[in-house]
C-alpha positions as CSV (number, residue, x, y, z in Angstrom):
1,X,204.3,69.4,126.9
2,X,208.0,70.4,127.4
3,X,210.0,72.4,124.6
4,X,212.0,69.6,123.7
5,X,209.0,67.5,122.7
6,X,207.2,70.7,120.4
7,X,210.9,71.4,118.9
8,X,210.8,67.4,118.0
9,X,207.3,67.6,116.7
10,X,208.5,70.6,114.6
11,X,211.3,69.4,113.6
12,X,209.6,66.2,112.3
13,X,206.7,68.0,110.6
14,X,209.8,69.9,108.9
15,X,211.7,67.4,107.7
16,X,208.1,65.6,106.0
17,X,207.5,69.4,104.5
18,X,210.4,71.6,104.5
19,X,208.5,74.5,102.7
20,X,204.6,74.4,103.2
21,X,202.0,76.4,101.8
22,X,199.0,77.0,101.1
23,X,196.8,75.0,98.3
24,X,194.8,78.2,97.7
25,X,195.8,79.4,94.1
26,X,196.7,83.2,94.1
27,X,199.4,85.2,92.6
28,X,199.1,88.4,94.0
29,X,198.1,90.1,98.0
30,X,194.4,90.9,96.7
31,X,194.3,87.5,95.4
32,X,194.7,85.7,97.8
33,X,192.2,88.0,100.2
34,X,189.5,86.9,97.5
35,X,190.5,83.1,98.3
36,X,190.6,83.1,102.0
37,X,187.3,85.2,102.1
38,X,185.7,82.5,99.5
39,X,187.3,79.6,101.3
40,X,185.0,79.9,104.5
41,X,183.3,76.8,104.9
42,X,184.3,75.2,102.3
43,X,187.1,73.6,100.6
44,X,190.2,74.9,99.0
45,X,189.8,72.3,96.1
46,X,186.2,74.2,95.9
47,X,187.9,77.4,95.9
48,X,190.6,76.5,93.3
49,X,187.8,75.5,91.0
50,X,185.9,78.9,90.2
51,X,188.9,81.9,91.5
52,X,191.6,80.8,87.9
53,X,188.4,82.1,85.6
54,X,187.8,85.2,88.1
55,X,191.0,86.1,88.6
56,X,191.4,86.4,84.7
57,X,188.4,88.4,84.4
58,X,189.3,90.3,87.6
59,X,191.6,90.5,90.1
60,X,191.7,94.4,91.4
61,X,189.3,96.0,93.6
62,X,188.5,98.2,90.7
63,X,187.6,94.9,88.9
64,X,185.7,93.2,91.2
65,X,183.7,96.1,91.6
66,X,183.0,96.3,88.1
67,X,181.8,93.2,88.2
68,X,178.6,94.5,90.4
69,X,177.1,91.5,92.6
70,X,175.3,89.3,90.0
71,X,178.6,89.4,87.9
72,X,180.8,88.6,90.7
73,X,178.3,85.7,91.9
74,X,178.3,84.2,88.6
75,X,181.9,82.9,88.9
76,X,181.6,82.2,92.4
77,X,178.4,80.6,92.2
78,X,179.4,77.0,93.0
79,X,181.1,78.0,96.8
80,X,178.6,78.0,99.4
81,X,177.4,81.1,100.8
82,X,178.3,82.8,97.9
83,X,175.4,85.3,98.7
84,X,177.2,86.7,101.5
85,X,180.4,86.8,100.4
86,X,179.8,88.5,97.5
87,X,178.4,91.0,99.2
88,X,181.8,90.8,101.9
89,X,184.1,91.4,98.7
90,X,182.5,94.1,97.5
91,X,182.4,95.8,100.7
92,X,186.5,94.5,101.0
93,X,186.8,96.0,97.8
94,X,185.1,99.8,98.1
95,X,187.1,99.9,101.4
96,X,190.4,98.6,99.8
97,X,189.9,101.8,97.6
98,X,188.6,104.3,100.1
99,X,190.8,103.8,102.4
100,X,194.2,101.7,101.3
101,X,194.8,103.1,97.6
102,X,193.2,99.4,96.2
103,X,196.2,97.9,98.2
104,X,195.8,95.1,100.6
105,X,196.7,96.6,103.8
106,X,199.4,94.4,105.8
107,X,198.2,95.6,109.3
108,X,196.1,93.2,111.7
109,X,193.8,96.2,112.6
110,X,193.3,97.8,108.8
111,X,192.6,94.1,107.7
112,X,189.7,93.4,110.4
113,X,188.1,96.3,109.4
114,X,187.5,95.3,106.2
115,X,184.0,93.8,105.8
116,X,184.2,89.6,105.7
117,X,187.8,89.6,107.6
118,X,188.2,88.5,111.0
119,X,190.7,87.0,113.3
120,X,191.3,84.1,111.4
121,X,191.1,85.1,107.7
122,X,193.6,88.5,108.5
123,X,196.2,85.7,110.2
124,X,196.2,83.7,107.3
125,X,196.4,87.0,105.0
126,X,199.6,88.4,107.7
127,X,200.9,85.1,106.9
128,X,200.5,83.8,103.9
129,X,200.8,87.1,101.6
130,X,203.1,88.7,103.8
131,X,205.1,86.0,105.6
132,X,204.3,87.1,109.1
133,X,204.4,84.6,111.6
134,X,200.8,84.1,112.9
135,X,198.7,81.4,113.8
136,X,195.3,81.0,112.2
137,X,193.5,78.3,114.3
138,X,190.9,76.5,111.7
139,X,189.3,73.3,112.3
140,X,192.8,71.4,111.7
141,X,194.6,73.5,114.0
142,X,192.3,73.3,116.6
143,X,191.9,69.8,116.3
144,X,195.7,69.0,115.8
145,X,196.4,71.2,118.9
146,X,194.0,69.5,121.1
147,X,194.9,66.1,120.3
148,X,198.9,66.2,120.6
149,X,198.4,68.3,123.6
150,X,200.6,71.4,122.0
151,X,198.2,73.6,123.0
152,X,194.9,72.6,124.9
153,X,192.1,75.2,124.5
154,X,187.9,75.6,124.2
155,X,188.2,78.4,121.6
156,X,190.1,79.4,118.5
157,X,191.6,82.6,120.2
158,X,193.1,80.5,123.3
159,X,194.3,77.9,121.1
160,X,195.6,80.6,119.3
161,X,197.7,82.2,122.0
162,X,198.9,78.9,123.4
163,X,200.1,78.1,120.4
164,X,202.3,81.6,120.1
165,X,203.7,80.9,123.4
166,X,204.8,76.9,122.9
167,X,206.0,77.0,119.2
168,X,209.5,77.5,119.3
169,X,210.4,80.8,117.4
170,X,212.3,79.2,114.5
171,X,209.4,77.3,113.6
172,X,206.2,80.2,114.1
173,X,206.3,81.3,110.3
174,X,205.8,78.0,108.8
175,X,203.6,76.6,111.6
176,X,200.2,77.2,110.5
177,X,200.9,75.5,107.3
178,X,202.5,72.4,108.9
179,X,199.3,72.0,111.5
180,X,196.5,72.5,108.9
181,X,198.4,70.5,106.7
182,X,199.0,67.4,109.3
183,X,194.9,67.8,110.1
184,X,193.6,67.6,106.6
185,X,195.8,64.8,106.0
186,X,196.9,62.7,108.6
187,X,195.6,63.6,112.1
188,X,191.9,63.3,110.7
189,X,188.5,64.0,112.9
190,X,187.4,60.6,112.4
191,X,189.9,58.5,111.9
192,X,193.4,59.8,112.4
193,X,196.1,58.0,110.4
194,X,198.1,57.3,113.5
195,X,200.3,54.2,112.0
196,X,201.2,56.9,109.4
197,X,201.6,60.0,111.8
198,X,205.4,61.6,111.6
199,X,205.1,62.9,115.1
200,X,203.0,59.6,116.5
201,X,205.6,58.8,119.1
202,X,205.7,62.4,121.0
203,X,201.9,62.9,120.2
204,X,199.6,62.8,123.6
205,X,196.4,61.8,121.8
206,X,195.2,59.1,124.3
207,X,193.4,57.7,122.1
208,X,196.0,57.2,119.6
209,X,197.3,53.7,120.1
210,X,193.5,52.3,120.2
211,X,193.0,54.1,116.9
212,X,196.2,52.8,115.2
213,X,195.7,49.4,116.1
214,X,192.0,49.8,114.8
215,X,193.4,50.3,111.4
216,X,195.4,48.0,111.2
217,X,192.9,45.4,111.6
218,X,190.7,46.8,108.9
């Protein structure tokens, strides 16, 4: 795909959603850790459900841990795995203190280290709390990527790097958001809302035109 065609889808998913961001409810860095960690494998409505009652109980690493695990898994009960990641906060948390002052660091590196946090979730943290612009390649990216042919790739890390290289630079902070955004609600696994799709006509889904035309007759 040439760079006129990725500056056009850009500038279309743009114009739909000049400022996009993230439906995870947060207020504050450490926040919004706790809802990217939670949000693994499951949705952010799910999320958004039990972190509002948390966050007013506790929403330090000094809180959380006061919590202790059967405190902390009582208000995150209803998100699945919730075993584990209790356990991955309070790990995030004794390391937030040991190590970064209770702060949430703002360093690739200092955030992978901290139990839970890989690739993906520290790229959403870089981005989201501190308005970096990286690229965290969830199910939507990948997908969206694939399809449209912006960046074609087996794994989350190549999709990933493609995607640095062929986003044009004025559009790499908001990117993530527009891509997850345009997966969850448009450019769907199973049916894709191609009749409805901003960026339909510089797309290179092959399938796209079959799919369209499918809906319509439904």
């Amino acid at each position: 795909m040439n760079l006129e065609k990725r500056t056009l889808i850009f500038q279309r998913l743009q114009a739909v959603n000049p400022n996009p961001a993230t439906e995870l409810i947060y207020t504050t860095p450490f926040e919004c850790l706790l809802a990217v960690m939670l949000s693994a494998q499951t949705t952010d409505v799910q999320v958004n459900k039990a972190t509002p009652k948390l966050f007013a109980r506790a929403n330090t690493p000094a809180g959380i841990l006061a919590l202790g695990k059967e405190g902390l898994k009582s208000y995150i009960h209803s998100i699945g795995l919730y075993h584990t990641k209790a356990e991955h906060i309070l790990g995030a948390c004794r390391r937030l203190i040991t190590h970064h002052h209770g702060e949430v660091p703002s360093k690739r590196q200092a955030l992978e280290a901290l139990p839970g946090v890989g690739r993906k979730t520290a790229n959403v943290i870089l981005n989201v709390a501190f308005g970096k612009p990286t690229i965290a390649v969830d199910t939507h990216v990948f997908r969206v990527a694939n399809r449209t042919k912006l960046a074609v790739g087996t794994t989350p890390l190549a999709v990933e790097r493609k995607l640095m290289r062929s986003i044009p630079k004025p559009f790499r902070k908001h990117a993530h958001h527009w891509l997850i955004l345009h997966g969850r609600y448009i450019c769907k696994a199973r049916k894709p809302l191609c009749d409805l799709c901003p960026i339909e006509e510089y797309c290179e889904f092959e399938a796209k035109f079959c799919v369209s035309r499918d809906l319509q007759l439904k």
